[in-house]
VEXDREN-2710 file (C-alpha; in Angstrom, 1 decimal):
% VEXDREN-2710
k/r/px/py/pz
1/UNK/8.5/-8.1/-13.5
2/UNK/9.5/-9.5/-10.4
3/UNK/12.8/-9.6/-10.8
4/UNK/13.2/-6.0/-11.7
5/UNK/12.1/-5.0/-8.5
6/UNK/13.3/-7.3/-6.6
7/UNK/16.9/-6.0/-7.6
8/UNK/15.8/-2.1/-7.0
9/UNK/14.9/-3.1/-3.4
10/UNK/17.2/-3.3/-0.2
11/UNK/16.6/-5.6/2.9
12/UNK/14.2/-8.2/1.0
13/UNK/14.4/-11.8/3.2
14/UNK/15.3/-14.8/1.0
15/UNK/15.5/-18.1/2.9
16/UNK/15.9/-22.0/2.2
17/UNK/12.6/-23.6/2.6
18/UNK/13.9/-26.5/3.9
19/UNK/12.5/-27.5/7.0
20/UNK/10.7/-24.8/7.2
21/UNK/6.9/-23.4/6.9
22/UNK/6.2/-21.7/4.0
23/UNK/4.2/-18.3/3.9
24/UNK/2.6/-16.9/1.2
25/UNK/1.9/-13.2/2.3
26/UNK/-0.8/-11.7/-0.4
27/UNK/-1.6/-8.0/-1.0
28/UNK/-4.3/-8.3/-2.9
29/UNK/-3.3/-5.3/-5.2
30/UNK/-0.5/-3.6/-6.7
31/UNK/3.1/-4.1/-5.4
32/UNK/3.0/-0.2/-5.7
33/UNK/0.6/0.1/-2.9
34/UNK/1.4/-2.8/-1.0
35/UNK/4.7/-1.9/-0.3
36/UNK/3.6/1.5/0.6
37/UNK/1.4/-0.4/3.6
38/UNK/3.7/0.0/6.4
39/UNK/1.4/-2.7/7.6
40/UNK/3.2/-5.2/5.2
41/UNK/6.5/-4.5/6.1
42/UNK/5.4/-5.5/9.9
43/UNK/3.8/-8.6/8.8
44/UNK/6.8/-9.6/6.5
45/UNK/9.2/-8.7/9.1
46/UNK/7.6/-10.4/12.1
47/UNK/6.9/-13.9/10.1
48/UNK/10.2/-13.8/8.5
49/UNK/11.9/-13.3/12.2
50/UNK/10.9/-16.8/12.9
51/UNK/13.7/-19.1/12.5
52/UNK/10.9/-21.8/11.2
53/UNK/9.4/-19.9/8.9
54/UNK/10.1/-18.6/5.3
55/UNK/7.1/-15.8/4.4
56/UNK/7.7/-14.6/0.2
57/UNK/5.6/-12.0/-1.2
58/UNK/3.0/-11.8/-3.2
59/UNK/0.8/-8.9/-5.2
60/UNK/-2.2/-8.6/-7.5
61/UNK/-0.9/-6.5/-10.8
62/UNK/-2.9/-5.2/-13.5
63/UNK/-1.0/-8.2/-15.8
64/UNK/-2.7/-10.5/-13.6
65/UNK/-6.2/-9.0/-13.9
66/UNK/-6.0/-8.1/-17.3
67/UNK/-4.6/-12.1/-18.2
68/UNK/-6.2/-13.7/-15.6
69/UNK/-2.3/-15.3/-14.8
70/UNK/-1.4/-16.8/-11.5
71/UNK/0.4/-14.8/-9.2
72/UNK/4.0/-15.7/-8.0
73/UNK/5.7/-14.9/-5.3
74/UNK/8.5/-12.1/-5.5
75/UNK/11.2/-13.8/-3.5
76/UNK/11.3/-17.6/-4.6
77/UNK/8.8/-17.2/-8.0
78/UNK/6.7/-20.5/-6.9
79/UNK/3.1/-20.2/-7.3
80/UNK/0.7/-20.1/-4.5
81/UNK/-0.1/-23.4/-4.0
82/UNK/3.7/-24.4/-3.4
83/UNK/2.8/-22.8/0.0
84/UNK/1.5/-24.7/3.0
85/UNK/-0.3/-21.2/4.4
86/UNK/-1.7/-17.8/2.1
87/UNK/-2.1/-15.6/4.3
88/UNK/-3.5/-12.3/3.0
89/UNK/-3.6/-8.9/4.2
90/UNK/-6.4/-7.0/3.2
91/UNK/-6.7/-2.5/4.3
92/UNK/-9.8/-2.0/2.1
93/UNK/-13.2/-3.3/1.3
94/UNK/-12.4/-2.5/-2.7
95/UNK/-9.7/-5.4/-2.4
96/UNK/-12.0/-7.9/-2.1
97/UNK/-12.3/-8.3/-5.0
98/UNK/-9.3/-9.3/-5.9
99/UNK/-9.8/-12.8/-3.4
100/UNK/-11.6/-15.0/-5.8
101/UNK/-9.6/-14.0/-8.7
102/UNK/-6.3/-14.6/-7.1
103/UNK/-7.7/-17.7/-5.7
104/UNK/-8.9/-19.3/-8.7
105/UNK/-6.1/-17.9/-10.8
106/UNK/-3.8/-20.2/-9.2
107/UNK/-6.2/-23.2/-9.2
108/UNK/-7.4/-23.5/-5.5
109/UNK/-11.5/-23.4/-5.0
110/UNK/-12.6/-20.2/-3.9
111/UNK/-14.8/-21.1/-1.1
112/UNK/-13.4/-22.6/2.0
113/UNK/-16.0/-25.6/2.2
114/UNK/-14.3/-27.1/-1.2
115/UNK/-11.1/-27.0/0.1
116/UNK/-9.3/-30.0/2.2
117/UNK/-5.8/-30.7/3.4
118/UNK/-4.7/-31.0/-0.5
119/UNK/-4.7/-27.2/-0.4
120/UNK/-3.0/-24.4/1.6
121/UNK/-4.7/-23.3/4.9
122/UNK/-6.3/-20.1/3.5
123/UNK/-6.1/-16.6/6.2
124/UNK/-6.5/-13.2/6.3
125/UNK/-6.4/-10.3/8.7
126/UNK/-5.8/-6.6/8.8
127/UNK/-8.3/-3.6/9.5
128/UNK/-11.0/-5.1/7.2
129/UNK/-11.4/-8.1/9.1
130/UNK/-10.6/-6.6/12.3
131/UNK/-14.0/-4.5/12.0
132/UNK/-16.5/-7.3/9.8
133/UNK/-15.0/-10.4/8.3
134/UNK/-18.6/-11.3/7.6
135/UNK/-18.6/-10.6/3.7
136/UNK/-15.6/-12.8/3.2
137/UNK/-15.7/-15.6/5.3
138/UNK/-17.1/-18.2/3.4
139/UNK/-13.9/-17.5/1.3
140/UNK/-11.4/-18.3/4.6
141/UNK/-10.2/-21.3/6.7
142/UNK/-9.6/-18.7/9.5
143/UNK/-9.9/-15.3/10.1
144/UNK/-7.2/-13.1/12.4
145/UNK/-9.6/-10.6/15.0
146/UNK/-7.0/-8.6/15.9
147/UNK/-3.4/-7.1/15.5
148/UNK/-0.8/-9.5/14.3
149/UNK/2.1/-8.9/16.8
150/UNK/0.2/-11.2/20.0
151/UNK/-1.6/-13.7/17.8
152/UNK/1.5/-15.1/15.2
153/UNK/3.2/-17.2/17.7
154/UNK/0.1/-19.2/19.0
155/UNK/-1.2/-19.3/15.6
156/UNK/2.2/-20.6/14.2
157/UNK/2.5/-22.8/16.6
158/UNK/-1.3/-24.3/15.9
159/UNK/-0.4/-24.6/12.1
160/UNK/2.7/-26.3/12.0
161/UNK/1.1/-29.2/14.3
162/UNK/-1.6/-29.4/12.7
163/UNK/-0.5/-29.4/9.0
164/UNK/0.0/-33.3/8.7
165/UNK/-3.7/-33.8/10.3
166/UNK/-6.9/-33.6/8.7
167/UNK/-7.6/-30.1/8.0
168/UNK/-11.1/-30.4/10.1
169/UNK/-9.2/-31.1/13.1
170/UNK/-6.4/-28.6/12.2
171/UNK/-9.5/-26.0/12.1
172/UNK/-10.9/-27.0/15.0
173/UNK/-7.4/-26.3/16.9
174/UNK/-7.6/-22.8/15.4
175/UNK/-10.7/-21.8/16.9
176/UNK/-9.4/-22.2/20.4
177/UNK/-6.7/-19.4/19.6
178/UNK/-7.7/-16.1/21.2
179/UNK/-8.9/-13.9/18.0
180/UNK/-9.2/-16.7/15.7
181/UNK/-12.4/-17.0/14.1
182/UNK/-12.9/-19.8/12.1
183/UNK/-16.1/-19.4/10.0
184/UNK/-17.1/-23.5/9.7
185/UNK/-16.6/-23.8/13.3
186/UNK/-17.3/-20.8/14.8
187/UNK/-20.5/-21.6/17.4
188/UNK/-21.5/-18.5/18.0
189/UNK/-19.3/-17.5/20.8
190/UNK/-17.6/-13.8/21.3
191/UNK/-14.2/-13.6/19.6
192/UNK/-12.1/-10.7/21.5
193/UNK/-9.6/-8.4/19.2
194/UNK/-6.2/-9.2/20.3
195/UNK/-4.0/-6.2/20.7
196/UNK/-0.1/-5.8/21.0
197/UNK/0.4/-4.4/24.7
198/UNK/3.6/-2.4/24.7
199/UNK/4.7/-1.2/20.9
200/UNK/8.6/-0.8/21.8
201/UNK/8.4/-5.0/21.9
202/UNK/7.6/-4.8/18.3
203/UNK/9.5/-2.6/16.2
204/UNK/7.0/-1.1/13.5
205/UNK/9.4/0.3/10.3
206/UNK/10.7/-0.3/7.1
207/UNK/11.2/-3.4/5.9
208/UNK/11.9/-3.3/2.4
209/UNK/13.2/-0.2/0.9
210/UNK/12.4/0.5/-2.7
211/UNK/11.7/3.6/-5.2
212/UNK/8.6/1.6/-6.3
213/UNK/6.4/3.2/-3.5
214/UNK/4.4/6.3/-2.8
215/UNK/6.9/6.8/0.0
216/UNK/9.9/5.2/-1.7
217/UNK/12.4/8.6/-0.4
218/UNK/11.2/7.7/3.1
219/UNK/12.3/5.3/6.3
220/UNK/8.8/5.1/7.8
221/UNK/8.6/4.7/11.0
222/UNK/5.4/3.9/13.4
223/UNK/4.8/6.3/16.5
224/UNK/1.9/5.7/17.7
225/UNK/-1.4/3.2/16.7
226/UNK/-4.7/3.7/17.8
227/UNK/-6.6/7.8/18.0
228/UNK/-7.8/8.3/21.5
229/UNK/-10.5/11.0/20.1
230/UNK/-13.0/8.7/18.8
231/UNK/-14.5/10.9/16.1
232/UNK/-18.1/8.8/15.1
233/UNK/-17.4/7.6/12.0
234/UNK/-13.6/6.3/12.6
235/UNK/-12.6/2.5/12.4
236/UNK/-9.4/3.5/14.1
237/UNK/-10.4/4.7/17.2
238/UNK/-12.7/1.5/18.0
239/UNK/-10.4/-1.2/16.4
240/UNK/-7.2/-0.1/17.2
241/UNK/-8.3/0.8/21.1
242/UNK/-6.8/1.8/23.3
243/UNK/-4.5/4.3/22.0
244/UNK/-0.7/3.6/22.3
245/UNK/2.7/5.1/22.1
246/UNK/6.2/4.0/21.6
247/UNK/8.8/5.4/24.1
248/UNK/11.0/8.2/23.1
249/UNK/14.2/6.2/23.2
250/UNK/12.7/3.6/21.3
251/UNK/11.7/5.9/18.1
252/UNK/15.3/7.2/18.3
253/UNK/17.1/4.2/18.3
254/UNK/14.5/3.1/14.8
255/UNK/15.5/6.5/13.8
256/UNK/18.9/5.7/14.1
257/UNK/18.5/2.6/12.0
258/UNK/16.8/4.4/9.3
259/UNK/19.4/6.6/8.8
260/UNK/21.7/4.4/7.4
261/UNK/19.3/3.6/4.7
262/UNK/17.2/7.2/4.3
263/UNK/17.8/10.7/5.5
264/UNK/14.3/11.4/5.4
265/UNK/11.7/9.4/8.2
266/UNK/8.2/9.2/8.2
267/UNK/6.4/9.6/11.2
268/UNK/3.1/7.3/10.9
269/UNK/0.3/6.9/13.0
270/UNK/-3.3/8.0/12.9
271/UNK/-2.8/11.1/14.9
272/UNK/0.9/11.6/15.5
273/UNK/0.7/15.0/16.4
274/UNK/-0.5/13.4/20.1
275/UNK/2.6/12.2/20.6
276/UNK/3.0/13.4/24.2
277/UNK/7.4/13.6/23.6
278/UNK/6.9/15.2/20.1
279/UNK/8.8/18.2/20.3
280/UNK/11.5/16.6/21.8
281/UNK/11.6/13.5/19.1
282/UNK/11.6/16.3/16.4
283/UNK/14.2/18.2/18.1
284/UNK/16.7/15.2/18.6
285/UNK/16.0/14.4/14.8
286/UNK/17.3/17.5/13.5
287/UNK/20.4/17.0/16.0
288/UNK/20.7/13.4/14.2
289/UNK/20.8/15.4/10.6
290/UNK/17.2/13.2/10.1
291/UNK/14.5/15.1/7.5
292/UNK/11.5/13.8/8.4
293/UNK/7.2/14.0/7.6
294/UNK/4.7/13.4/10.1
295/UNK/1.5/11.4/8.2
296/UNK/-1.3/13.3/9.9
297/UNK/-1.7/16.4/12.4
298/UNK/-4.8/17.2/14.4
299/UNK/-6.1/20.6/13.6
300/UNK/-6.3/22.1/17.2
301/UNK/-2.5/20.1/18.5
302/UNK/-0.4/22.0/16.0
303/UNK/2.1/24.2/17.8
304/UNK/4.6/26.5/16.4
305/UNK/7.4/24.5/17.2
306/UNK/6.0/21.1/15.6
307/UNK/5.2/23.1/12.4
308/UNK/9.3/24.8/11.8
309/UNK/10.6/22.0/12.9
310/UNK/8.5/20.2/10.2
311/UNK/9.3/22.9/7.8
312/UNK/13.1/22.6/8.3
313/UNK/12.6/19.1/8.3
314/UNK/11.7/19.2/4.6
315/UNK/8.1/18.5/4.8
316/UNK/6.4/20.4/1.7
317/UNK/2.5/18.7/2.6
318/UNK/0.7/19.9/5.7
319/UNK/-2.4/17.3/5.6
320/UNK/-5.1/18.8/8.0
321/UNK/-8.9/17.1/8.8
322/UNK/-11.7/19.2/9.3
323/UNK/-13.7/16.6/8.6
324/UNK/-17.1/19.2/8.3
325/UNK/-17.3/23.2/7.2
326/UNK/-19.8/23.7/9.8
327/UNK/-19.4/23.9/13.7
328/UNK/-22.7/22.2/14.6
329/UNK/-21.7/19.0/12.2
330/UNK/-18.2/18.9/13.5
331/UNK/-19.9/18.6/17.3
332/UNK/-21.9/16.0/15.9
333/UNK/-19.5/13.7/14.3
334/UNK/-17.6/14.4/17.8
335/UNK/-14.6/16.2/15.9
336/UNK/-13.6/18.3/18.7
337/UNK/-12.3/21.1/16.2
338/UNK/-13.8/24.3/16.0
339/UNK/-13.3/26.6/12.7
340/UNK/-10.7/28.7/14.8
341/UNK/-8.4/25.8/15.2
342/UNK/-8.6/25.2/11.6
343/UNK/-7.8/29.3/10.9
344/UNK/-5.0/29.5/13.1
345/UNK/-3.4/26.5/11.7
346/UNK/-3.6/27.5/8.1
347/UNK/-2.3/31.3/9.3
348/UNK/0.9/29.1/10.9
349/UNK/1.2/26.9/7.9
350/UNK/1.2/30.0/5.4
351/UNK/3.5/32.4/7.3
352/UNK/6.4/29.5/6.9
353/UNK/5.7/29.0/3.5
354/UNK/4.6/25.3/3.5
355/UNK/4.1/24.3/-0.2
356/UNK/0.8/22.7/0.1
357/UNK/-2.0/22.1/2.6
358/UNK/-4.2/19.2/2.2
359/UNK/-7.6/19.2/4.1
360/UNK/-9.7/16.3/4.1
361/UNK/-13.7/16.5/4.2
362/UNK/-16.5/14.1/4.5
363/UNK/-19.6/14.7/2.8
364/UNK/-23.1/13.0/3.2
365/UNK/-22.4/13.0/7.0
366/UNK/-25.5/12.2/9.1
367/UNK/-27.3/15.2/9.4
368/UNK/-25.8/16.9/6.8
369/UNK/-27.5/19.5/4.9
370/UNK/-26.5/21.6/1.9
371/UNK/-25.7/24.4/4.5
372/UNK/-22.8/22.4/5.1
373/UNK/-21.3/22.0/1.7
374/UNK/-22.0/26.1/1.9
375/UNK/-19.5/25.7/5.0
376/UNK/-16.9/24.0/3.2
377/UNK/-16.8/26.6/0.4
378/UNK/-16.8/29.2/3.2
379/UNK/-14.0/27.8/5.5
380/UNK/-11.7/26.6/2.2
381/UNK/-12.2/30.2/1.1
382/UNK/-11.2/31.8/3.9
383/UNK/-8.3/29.5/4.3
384/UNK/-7.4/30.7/0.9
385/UNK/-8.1/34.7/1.9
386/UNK/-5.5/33.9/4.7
387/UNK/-2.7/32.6/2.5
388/UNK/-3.3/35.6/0.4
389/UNK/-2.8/37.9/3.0
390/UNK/0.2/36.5/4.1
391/UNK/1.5/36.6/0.0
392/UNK/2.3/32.9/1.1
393/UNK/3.2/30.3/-1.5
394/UNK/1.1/27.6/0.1
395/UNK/-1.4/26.2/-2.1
396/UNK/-4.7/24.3/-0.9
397/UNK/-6.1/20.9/-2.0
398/UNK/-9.4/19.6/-0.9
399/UNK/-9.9/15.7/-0.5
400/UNK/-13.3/14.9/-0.1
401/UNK/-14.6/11.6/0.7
402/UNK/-18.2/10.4/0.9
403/UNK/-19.1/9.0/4.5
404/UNK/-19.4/5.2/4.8
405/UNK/-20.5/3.4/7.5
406/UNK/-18.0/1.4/9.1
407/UNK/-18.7/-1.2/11.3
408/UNK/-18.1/-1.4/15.2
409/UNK/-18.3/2.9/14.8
410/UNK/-20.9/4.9/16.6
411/UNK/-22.5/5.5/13.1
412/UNK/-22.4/2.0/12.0
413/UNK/-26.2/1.8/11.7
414/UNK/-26.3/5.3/10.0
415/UNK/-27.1/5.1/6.2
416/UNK/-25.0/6.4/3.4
417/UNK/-26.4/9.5/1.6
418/UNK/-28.2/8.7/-1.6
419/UNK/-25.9/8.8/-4.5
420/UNK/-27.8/11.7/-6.4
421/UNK/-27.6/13.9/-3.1
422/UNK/-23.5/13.1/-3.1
423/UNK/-22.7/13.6/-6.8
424/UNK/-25.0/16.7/-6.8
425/UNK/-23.0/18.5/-3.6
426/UNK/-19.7/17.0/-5.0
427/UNK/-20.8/18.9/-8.4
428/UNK/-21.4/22.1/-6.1
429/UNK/-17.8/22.0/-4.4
430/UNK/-16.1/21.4/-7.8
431/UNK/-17.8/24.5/-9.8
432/UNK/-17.8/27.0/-6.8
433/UNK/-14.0/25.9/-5.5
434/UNK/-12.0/25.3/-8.8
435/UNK/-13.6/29.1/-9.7
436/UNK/-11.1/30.3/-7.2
437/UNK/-8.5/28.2/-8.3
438/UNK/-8.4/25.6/-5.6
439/UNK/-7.6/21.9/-7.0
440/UNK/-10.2/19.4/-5.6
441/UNK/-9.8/15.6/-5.4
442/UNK/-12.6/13.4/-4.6
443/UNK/-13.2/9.6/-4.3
444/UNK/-15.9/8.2/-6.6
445/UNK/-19.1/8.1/-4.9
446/UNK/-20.5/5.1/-6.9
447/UNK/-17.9/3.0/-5.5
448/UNK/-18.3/4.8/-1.7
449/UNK/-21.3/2.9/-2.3
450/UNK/-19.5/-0.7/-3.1
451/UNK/-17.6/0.1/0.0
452/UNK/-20.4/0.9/1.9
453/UNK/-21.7/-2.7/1.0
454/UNK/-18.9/-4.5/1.6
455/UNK/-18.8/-2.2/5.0
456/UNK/-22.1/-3.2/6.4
457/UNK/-22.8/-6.8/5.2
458/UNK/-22.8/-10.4/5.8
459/UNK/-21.7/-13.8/4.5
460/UNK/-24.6/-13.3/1.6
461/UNK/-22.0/-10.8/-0.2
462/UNK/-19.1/-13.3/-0.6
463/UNK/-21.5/-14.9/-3.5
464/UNK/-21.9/-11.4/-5.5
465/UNK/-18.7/-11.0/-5.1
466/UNK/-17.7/-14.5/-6.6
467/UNK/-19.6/-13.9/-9.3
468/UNK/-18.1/-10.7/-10.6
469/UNK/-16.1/-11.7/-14.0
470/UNK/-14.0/-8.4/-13.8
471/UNK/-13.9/-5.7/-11.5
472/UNK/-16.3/-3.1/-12.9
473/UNK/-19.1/-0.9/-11.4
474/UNK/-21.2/-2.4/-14.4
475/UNK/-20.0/-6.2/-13.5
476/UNK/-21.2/-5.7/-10.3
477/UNK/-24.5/-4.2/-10.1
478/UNK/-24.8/-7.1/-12.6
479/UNK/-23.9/-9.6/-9.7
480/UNK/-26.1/-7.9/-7.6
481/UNK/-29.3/-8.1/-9.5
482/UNK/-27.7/-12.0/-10.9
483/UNK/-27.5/-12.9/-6.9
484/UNK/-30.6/-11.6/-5.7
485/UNK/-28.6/-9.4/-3.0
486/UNK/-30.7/-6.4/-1.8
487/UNK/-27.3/-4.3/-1.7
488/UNK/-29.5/-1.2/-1.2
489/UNK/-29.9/-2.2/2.5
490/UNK/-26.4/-2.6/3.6
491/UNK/-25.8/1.1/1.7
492/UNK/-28.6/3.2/2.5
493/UNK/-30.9/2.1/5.5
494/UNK/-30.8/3.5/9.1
495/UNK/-30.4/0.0/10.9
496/UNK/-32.7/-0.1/13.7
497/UNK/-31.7/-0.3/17.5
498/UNK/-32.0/-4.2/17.7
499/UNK/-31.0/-4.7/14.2
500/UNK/-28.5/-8.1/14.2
501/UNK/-25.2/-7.0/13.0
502/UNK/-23.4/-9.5/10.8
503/UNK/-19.5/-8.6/12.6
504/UNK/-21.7/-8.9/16.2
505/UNK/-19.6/-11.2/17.6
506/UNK/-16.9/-9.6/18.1
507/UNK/-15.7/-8.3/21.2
END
């Protein structure tokens, strides 16, 4: 209930609303996983820094699926439409389809074209958007292209003017806001991403710390945002462009903060192991008496001195991303590993004595074969013949996700693998690894395919997705066949050269 957590948690933001503009922030899924989105904590932080604003909470539990009960928000308890904006913050295609439900849960129509002034401005951003807002749009007054940090103040600003007017004209204000897109009004025009310049101007950690999390032992702290390598099938590295850094003297003074609340920091970013200063930030956190996990490492950038310092740092998961067993399918994804990097990490990892090592593979790849599921099983093996060797206590997981196409990616017209030729080399991994003892985790390749949808398409989606009574593989093929939606197109075709693409507008 919300007011059990809200008394395990420390630095939650309760404000008077007089006089000021009320936020609705909405994770449209658990408070468990939300508040392990360092993402939220930015967003909550940032809006909540504004002396005329008051931004509350709110997540999608299983009560309110199960009941079909409005959400609240944690701080203040007022349902959604007590706010004047809901502003939702959405990491993954699977959450979508939470929108309608929350939406009409708490009495405000779903789609944007039935709502007026009577009703909260209704807007979302966050990686999802950032790469195709298409499939959602007709749900959304506005749409944020971009990362939060350079668009809140002009889009604040906008909203708090235009409030008392007619919402047409407040829409039409919006769409003159760099990254805005507003789908009723949008004429076609390029939209650019909007992108935070210099990170030490906006302070990236903890917000709200809690037990309730994944990370709930951890001050997190962002290092970095964006991945300069540009593998082909990575959101990151095209929506979060260019890659960026935060000065040395700028993690160690958040380190510094965090310390008072955690001994333990987490180092976040999608490659933090590029850090050009990263030695010498782990070094001056031991000096500060920090423990401390980095959330990803690149194969071929881990030195010695990273991994003990790690190691005495308390870390007990190295997570590691081969991506592909074979060499000529890590070239052609534009990995930039080869299978000795890989070796001579795991030989470094198991002569300190790291308790696990998780690597991360993709299968149904383009080009893959089943010569390269016989490369996983090779590499994983001999990863496992070198922890033997060394009599280290290391153990290996495997995470293994199907590919999906994501959009603005150099593979974003590539097709998804058929789902018999995925469950069949998933099938293969699990018998042939597990026989040697090696724990295996994969992500369900029926719903890859959802993803892959919801990756791929346009506007049309946002009506299967309205008319999914509960969120169920079954309820939705149902939706699909009920809406006429040729789903098997967004999934599984190779898009041709001069194929439209639904998130084209965007710069």
């Amino acid at each position: 209930m919300p007011g059990d957590l809200l008394s395990r948690e420390e630095g939650t933001i309760v404000k008077d609303w007089g006089g000021r503009l009320p936020i609705a922030l909405v994770y449209p899924n658990s408070y468990y996983l939300g508040m392990s989105n360092l993402g939220i904590h930015a967003i909550y932080k940032l809006l909540n820094s504004r002396k005329n604003v008051v931004c509350e909470r709110v997540f999608w539990e299983k009560e309110n699926r199960e009941k079909y009960s409005p959400p609240l928000a944690l701080e203040s308890k007022r349902p959604l439409p007590d706010f004047t904006v809901i502003a939702f913050s959405i990491s993954y295609e699977l959450d979508y389809f939470a929108i309608v439900p929350i939406l009409r849960a708490a009495g405000i129509p779903a789609y944007a074209r039935d709502r007026d002034e009577r009703y909260p401005l209704i807007i979302a951003g966050g990686p999802c958007i950032m790469a195709n807002p298409a499939p959602i749009s007709p749900f959304f007054d506005a749409l944020c292209l971009g990362e939060a940090e350079p668009m809140v103040p002009h889009l604040l600003t906008a909203i708090s003017q235009g409030m008392t007017a007619r919402r047409d004209d407040l829409l039409k204000a919006l769409t003159a806001l760099p990254g805005v897109y507003v789908p009723t009004h949008h004429s076609g025009e390029t939209v650019a991403r909007q992108r935070a310049e210099n990170l030490d101007d906006f302070p990236v950690t903890s917000a709200i710390l809690t037990p309730e999390t994944e990370l709930g032992e951890m001050y997190l702290i962002e290092v970095a945002r964006g991945c300069k390598w540009s593998c082909r099938f990575c959101l990151v590295s095209t929506a979060f462009k260019p890659m960026r850094y935060r000065s040395l003297d700028n993690l160690l003074m958040l380190a510094g903060e965090g310390l008072r609340y955690r001994k333990r920091l987490g180092l976040m970013g999608a490659d933090v192991s590029d850090y050009p200063h990263l030695e010498k930030l782990l070094i001056r956190l031991e000096e500060m008496g920090a423990q401390f996990s980095i959330s990803s490492l690149r194969v071929n950038r881990v030195s010695d001195r990273v991994l003990e310092a790690l190691v005495r740092g308390g870390a007990e998961t190295i997570t590691l991303a081969p991506e592909a067993g074979s060499e000529r399918l890590r070239q052609s994804i534009k990995k930039g590993v080869c299978e000795d990097d890989v070796l001579r990490s795991m030989e470094r990892v198991a002569a300190l004595g790291v308790p696990q090592v998780k690597l991360y593979f993709m299968i149904g790849l383009p080009q893959e074969t089943d010569e390269d599921i016989d490369e996983i099983i090779r590499l994983t093996l001999k990863c496992k013949a070198i922890i033997e060797k060394k009599k280290s206590r290391t153990r290996i997981t495997l995470n293994i996700a199907p590919f999906v196409p994501k959009a603005g990616t150099f593979f974003q017209k590539k097709p998804m693998a058929p789902l018999d030729v995925l469950k069949q080399r998933l099938a293969i991994l699990e018998k042939r690894l597990s026989a040697k003892g090696i724990s295996l985790k994969a992500e369900s390749p029926d719903w890859s395919q959802v993803q892959a949808v919801l990756s791929r398409a346009d506007a049309k989606a946002a009506d299967v997705l309205a008319s999914v009574d509960r969120v169920s593989l079954s309820a939705w093929r149902q939706a699909v066949v009920k809406s006429r939606f040729d789903a098997d197109f967004y999934a599984h075709k190779e898009w041709c050269q001069n194929q439209r693409l639904p998130w084209g507008f965007i710069s």
